[in-house]
OpenMM code with the backbone's topology and positions (N, CA, C; nanometers):
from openmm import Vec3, app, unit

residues = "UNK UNK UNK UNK UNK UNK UNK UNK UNK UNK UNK UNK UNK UNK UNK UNK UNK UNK UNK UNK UNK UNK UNK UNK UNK UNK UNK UNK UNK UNK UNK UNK UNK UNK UNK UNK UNK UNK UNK UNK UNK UNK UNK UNK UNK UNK UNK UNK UNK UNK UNK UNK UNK UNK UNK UNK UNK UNK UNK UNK UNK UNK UNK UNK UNK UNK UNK UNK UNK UNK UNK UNK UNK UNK UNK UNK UNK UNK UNK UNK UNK UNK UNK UNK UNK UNK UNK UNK UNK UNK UNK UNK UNK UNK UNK UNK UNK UNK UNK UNK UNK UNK UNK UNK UNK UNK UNK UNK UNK UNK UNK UNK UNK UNK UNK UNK UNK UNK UNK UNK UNK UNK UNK UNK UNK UNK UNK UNK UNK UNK UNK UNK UNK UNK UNK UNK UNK UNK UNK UNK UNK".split()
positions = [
    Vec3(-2.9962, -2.1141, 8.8507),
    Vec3(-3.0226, -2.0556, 8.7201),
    Vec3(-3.0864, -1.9189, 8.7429),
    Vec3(-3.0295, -1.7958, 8.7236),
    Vec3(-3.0913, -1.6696, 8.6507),
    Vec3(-3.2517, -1.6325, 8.6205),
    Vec3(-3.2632, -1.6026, 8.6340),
    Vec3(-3.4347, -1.5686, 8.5345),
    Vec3(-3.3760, -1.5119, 8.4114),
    Vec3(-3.3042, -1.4348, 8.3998),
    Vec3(-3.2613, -1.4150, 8.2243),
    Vec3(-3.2184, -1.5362, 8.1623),
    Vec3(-3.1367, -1.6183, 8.2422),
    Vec3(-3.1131, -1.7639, 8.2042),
    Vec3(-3.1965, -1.8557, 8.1522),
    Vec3(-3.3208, -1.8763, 8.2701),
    Vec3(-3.4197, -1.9357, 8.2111),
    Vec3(-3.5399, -1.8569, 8.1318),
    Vec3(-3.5318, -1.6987, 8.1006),
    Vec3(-3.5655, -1.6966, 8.0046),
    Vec3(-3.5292, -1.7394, 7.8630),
    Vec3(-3.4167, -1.7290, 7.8497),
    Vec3(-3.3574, -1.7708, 7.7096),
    Vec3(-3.3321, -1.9450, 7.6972),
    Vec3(-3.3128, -1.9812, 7.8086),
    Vec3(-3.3426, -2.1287, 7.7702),
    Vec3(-3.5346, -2.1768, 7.7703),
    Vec3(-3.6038, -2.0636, 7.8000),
    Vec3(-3.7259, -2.1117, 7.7259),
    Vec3(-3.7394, -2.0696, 7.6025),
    Vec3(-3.6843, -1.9491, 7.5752),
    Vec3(-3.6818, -1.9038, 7.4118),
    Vec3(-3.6428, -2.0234, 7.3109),
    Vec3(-3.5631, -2.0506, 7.3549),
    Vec3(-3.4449, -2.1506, 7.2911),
    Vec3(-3.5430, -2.2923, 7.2728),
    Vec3(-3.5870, -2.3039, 7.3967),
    Vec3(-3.7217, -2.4720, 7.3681),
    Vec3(-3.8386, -2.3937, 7.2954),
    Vec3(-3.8780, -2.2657, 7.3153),
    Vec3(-4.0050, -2.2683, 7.1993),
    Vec3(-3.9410, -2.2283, 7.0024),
    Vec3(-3.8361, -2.1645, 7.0250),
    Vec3(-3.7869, -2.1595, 6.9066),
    Vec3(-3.7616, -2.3253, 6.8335),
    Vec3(-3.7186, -2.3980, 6.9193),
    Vec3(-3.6977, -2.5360, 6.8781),
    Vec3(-3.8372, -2.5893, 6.8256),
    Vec3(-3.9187, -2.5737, 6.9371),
    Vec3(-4.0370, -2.6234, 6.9103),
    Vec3(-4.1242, -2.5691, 6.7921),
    Vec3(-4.1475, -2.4625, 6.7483),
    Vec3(-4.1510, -2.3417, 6.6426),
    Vec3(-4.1212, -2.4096, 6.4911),
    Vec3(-3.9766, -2.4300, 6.4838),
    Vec3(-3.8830, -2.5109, 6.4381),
    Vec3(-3.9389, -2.6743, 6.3841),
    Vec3(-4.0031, -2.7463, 6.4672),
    Vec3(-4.0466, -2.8558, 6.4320),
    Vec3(-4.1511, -2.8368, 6.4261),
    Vec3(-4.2829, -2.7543, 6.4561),
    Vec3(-4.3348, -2.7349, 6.3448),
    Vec3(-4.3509, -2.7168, 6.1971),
    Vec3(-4.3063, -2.5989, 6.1549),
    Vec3(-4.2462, -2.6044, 6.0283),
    Vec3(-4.1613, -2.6862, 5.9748),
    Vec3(-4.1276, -2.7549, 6.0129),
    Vec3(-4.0213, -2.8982, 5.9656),
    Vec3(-4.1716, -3.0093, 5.9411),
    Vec3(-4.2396, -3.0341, 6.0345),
    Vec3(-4.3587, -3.1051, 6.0304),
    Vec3(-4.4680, -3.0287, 5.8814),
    Vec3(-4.4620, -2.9641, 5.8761),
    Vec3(-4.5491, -2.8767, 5.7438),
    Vec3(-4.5008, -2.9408, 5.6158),
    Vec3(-4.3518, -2.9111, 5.6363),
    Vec3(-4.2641, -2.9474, 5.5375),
    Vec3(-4.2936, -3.1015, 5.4663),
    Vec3(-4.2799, -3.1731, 5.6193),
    Vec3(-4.3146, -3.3312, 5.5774),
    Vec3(-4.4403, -3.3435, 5.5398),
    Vec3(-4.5432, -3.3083, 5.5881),
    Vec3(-4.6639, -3.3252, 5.5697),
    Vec3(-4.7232, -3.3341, 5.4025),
    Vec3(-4.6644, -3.1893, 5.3564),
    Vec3(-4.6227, -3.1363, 5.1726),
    Vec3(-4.5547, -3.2211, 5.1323),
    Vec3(-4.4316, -3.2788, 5.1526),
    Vec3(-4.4084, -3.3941, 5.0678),
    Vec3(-4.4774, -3.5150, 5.0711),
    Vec3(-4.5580, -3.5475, 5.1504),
    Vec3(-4.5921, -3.6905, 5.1867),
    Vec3(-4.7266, -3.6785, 5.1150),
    Vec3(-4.7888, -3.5333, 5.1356),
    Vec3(-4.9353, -3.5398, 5.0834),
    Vec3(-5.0042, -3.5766, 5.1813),
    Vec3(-4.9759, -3.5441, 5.3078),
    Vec3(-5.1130, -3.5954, 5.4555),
    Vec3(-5.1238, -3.4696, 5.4514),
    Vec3(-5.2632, -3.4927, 5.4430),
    Vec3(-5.3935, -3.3837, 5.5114),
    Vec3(-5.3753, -3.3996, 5.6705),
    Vec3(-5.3633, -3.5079, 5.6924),
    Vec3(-5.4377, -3.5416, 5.8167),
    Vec3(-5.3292, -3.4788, 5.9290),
    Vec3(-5.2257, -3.4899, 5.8822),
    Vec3(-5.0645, -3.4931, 5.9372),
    Vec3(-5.0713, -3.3198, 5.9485),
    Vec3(-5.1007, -3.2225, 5.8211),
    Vec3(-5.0794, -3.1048, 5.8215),
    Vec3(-5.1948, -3.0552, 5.8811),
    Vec3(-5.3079, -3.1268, 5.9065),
    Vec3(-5.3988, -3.0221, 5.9822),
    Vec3(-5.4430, -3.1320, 6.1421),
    Vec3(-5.3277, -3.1650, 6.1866),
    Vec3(-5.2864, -3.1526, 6.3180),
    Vec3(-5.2126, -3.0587, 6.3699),
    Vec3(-5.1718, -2.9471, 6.2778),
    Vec3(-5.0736, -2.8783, 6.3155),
    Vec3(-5.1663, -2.7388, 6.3286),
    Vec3(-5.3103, -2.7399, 6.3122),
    Vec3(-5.3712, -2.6232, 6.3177),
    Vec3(-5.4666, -2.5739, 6.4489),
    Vec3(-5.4792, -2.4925, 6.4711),
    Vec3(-5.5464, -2.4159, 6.6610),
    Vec3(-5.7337, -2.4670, 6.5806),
    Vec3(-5.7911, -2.4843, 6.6420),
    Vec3(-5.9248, -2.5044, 6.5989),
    Vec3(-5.9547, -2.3828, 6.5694),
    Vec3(-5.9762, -2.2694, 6.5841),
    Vec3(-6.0161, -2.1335, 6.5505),
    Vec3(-5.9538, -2.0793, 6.4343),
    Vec3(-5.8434, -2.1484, 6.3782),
    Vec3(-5.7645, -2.1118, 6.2815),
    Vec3(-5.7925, -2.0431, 6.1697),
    Vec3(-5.7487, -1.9350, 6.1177),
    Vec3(-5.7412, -1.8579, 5.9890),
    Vec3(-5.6044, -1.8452, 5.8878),
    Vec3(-5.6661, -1.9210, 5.7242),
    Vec3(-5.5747, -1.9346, 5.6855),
    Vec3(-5.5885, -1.9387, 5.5259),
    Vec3(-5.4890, -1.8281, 5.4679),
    Vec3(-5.5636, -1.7708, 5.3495),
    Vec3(-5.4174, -1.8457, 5.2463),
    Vec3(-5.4690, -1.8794, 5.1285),
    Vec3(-5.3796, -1.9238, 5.0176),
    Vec3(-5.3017, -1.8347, 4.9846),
    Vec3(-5.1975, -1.9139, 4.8923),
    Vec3(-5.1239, -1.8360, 4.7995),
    Vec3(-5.1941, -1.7830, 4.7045),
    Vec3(-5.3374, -1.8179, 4.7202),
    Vec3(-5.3950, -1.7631, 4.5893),
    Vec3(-5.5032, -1.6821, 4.6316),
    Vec3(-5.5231, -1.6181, 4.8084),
    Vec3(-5.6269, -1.5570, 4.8572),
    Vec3(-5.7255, -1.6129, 4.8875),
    Vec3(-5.7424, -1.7431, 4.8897),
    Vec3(-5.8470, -1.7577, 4.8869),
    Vec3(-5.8724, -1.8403, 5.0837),
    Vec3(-5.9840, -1.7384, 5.1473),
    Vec3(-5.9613, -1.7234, 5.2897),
    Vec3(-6.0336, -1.8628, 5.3778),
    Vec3(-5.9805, -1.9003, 5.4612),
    Vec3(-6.0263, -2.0082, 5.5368),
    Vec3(-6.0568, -1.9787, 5.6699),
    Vec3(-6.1842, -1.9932, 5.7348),
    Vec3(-6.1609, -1.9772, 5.8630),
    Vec3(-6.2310, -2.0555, 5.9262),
    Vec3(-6.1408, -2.1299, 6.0565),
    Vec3(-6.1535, -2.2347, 6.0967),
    Vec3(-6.0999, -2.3536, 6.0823),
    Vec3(-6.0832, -2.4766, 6.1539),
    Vec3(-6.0513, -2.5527, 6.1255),
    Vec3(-6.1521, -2.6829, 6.0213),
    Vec3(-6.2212, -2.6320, 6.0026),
    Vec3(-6.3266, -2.7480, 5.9623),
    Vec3(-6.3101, -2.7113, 5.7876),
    Vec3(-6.3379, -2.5581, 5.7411),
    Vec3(-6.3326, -2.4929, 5.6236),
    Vec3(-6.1400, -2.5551, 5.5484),
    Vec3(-6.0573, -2.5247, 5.6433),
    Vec3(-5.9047, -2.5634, 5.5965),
    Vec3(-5.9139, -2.7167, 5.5892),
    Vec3(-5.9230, -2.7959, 5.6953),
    Vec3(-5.9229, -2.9634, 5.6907),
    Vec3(-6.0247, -2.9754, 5.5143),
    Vec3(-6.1745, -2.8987, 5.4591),
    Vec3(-6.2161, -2.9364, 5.3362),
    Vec3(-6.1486, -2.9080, 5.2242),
    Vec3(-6.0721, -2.7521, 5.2569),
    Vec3(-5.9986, -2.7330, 5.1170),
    Vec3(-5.8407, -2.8030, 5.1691),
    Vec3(-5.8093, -2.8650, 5.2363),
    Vec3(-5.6493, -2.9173, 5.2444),
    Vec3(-5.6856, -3.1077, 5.1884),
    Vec3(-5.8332, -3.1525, 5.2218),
    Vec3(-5.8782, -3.3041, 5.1826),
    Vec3(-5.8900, -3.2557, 5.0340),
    Vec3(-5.9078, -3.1985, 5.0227),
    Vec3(-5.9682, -3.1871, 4.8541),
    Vec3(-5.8721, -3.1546, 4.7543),
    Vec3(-5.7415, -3.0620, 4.8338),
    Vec3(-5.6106, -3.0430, 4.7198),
    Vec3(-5.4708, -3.1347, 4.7454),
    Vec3(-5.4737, -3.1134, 4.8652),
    Vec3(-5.3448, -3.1970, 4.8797),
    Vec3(-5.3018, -3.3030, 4.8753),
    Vec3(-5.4347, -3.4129, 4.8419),
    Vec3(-5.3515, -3.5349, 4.8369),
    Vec3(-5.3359, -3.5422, 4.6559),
    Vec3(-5.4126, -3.4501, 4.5372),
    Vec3(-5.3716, -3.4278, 4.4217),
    Vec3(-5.2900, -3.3379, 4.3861),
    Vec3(-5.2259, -3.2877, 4.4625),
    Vec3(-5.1331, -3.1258, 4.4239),
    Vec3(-5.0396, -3.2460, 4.3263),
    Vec3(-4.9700, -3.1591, 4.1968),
    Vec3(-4.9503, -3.1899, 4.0928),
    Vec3(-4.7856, -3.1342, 4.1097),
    Vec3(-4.6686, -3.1346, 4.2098),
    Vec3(-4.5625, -3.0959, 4.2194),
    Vec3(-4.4482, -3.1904, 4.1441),
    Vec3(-4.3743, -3.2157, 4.0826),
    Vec3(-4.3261, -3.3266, 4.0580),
    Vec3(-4.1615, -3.3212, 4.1343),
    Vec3(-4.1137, -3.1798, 4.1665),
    Vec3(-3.9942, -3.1445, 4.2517),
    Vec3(-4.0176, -3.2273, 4.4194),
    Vec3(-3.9212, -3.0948, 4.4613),
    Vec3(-3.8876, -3.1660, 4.6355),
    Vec3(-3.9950, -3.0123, 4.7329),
    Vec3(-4.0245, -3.0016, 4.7786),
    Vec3(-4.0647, -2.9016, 4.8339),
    Vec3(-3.9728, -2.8400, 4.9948),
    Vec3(-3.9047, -2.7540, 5.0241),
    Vec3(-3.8727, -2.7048, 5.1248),
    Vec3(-3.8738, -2.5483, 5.2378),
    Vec3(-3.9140, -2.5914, 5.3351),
    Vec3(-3.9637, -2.4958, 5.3911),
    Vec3(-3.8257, -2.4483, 5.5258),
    Vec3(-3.8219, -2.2784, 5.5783),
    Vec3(-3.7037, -2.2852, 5.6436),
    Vec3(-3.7512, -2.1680, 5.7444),
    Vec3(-3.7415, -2.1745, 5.8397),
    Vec3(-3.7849, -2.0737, 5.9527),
    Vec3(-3.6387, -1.9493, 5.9302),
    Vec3(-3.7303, -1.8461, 5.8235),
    Vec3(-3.5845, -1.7507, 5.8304),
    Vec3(-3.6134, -1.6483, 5.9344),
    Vec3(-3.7343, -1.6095, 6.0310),
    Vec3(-3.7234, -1.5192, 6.1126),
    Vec3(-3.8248, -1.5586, 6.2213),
    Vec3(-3.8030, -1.5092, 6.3380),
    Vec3(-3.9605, -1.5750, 6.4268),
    Vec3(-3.9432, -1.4427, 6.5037),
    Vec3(-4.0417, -1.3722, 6.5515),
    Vec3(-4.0739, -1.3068, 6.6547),
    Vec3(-4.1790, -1.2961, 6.7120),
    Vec3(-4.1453, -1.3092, 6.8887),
    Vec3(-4.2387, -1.3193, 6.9977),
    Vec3(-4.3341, -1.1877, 7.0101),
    Vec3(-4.4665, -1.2249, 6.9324),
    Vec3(-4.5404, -1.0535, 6.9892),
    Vec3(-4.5767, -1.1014, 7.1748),
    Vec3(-4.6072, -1.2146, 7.2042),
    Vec3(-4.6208, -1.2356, 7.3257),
    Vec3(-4.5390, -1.3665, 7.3461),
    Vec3(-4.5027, -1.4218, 7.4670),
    Vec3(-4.4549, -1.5397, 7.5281),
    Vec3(-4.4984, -1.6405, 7.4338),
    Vec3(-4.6469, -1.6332, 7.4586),
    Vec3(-4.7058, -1.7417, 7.4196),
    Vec3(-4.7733, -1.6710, 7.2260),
    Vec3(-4.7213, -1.6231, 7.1688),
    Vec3(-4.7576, -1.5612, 6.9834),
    Vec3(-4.6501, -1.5768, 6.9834),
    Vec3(-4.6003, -1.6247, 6.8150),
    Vec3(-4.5207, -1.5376, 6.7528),
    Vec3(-4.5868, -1.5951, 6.6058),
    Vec3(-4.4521, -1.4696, 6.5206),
    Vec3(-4.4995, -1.4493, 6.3702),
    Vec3(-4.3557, -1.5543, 6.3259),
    Vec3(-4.4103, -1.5741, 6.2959),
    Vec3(-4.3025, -1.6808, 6.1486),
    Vec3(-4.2928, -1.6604, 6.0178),
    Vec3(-4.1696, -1.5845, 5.9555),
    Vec3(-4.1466, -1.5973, 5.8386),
    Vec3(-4.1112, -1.7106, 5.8228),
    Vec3(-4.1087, -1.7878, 5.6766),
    Vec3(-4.1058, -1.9026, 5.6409),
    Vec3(-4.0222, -1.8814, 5.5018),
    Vec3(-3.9287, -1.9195, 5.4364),
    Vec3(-3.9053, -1.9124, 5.3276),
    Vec3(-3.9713, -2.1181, 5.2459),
    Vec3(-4.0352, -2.1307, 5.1947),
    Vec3(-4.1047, -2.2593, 5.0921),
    Vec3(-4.0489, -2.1967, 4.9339),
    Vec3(-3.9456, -2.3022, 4.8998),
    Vec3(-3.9283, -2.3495, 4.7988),
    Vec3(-3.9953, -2.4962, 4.7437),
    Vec3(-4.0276, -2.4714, 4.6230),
    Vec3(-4.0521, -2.5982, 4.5390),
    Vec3(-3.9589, -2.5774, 4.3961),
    Vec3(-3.8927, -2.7051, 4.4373),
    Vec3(-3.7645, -2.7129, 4.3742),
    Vec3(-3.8334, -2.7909, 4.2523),
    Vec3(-3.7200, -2.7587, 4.1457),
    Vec3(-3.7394, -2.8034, 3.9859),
    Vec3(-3.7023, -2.9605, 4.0141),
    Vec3(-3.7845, -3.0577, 3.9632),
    Vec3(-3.7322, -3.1884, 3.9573),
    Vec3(-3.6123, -3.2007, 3.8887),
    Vec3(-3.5717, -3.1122, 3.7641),
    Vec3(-3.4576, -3.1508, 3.7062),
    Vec3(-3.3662, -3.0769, 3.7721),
    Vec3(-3.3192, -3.0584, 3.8793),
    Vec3(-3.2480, -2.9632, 3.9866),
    Vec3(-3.1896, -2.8282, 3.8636),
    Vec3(-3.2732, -2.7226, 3.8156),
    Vec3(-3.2178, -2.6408, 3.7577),
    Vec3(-3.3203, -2.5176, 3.8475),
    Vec3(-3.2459, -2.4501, 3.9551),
    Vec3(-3.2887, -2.3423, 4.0072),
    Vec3(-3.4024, -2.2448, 3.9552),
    Vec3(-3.3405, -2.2157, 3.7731),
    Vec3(-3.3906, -2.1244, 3.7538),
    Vec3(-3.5713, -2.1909, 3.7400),
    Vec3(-3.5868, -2.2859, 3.7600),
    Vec3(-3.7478, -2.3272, 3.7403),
    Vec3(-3.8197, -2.3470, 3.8730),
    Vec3(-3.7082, -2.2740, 4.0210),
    Vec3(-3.7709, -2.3269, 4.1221),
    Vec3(-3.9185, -2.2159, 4.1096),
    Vec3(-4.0059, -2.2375, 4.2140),
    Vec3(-4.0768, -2.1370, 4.2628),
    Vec3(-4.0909, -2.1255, 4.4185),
    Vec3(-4.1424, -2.0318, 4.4415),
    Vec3(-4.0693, -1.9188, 4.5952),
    Vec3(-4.2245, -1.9071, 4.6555),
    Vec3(-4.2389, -1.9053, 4.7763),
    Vec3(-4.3603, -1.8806, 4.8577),
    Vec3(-4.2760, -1.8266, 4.9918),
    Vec3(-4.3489, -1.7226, 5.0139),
    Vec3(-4.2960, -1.6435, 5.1646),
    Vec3(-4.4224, -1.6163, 5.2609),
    Vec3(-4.4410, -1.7626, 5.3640),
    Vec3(-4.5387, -1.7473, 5.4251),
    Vec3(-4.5570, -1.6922, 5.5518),
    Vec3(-4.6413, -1.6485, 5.6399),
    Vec3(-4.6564, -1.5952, 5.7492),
    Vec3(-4.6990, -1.6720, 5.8233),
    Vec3(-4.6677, -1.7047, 5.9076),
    Vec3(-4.7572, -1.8257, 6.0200),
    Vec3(-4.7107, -1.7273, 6.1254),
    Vec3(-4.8639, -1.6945, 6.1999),
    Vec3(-4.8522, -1.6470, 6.3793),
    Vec3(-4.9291, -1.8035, 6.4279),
    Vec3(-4.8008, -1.8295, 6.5008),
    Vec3(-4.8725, -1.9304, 6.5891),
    Vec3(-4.8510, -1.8972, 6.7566),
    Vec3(-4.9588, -1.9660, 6.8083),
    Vec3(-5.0046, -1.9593, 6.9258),
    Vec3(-4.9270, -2.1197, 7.0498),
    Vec3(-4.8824, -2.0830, 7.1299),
    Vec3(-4.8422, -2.2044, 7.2178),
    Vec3(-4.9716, -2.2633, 7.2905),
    Vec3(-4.9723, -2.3440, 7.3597),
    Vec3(-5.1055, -2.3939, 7.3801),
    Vec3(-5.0901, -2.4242, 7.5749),
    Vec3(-5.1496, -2.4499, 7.6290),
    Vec3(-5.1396, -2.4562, 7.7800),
    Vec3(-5.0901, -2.5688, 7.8093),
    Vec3(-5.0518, -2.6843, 7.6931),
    Vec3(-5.0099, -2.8071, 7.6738),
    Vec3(-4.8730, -2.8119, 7.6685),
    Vec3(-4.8068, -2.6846, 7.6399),
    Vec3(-4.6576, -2.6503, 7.5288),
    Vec3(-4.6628, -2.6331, 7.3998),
    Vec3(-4.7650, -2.7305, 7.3435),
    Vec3(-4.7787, -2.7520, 7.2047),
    Vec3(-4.7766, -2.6074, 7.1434),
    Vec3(-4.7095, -2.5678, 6.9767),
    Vec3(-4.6942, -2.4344, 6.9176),
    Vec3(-4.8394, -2.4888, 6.8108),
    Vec3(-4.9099, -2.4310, 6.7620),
    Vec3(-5.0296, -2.4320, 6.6600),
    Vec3(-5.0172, -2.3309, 6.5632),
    Vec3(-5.0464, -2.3485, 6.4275),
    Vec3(-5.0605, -2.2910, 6.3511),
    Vec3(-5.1983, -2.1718, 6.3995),
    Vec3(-5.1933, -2.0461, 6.3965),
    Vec3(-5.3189, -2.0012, 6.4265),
    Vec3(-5.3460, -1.9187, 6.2991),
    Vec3(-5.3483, -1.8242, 6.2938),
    Vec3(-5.3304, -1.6988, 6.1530),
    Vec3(-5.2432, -1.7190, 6.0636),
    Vec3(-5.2319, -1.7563, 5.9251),
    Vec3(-5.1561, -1.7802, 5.8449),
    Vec3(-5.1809, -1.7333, 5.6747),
    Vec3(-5.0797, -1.7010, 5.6560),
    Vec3(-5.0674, -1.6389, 5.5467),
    Vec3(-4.9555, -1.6784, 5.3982),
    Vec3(-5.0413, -1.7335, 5.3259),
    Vec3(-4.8989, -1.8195, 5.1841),
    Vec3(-4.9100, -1.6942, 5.0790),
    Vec3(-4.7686, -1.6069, 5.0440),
    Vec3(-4.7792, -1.5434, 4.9399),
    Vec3(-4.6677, -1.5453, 4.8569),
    Vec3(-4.7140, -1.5701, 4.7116),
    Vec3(-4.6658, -1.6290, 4.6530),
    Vec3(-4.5207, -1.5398, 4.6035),
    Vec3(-4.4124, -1.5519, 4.5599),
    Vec3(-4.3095, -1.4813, 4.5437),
    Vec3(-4.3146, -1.4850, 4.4306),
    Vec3(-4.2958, -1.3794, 4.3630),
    Vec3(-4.3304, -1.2862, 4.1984),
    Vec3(-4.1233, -1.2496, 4.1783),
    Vec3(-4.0522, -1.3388, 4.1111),
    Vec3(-3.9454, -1.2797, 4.0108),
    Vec3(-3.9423, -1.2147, 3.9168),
    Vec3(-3.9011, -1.0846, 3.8982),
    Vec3(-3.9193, -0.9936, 3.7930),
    Vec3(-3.8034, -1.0133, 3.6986),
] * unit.nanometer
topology = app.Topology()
chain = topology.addChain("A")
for resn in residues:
    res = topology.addResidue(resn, chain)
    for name in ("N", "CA", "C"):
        topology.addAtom(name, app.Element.getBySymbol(name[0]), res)
């Protein structure tokens, strides 16, 4: 094997891995686990709402994620989709995210749109972590 070879077949396992993260977020939001979605966070973590409002750490996110998410009031499907990833280092990258929350009565025009930022960090384990993250909310004019 190449070294360009096995570079891109490591791209290819952390993009995967990247990938099931955000697939894991996804589940976590429908199911309503706290516990499930903030396994997915770096202990140092920073992580600000769709509504600004800033978290830092893991201890501050685990109080405001116990306290909303197992009442969040969605009655749709919620879905999340890795539309871009880039490596600032081997071990960073930034994640665009496209999160829809779909209309229960499947009529589009009532979905609503969130375009989040997740830089996550790989870990010395393999593991990818949520580290710096960012939910902003998408405004239709």
């Amino acid at each position: 094997m190449t070294t360009e070879t096995a570079h891109t077949a490591a791209a290819q396992s952390d993009l995967r891995a990247i990938a099931e993260v955000v697939a894991t977020v996804e589940r976590t939001q429908r199911a309503k686990d706290p516990d499930g979605f903030l396994g997915l966070f770096h202990p140092d973590a920073l992580w600000t709402t769709g509504h600004g409002k800033v978290l830092i750490g893991l201890d501050a996110i685990a109080e405001f994620t116990r306290a909303v998410l197992p009442d969040a009031t969605w009655d749709g499907d919620v879905t999340y989709e890795v539309v871009h990833t880039q490596f600032l280092r081997p071990d960073v990258a930034a994640v665009k995210v496209r999160q829809v929350y779909h209309s229960p009565q499947g009529d589009t025009e009532d979905d609503t749109e969130g375009a989040p930022l997740y830089v996550m960090t790989r870990q010395d384990d393999g593991r990818w972590l949520l580290h710096a993250c960012q939910n902003t909310e998408v405004h239709v004019d």
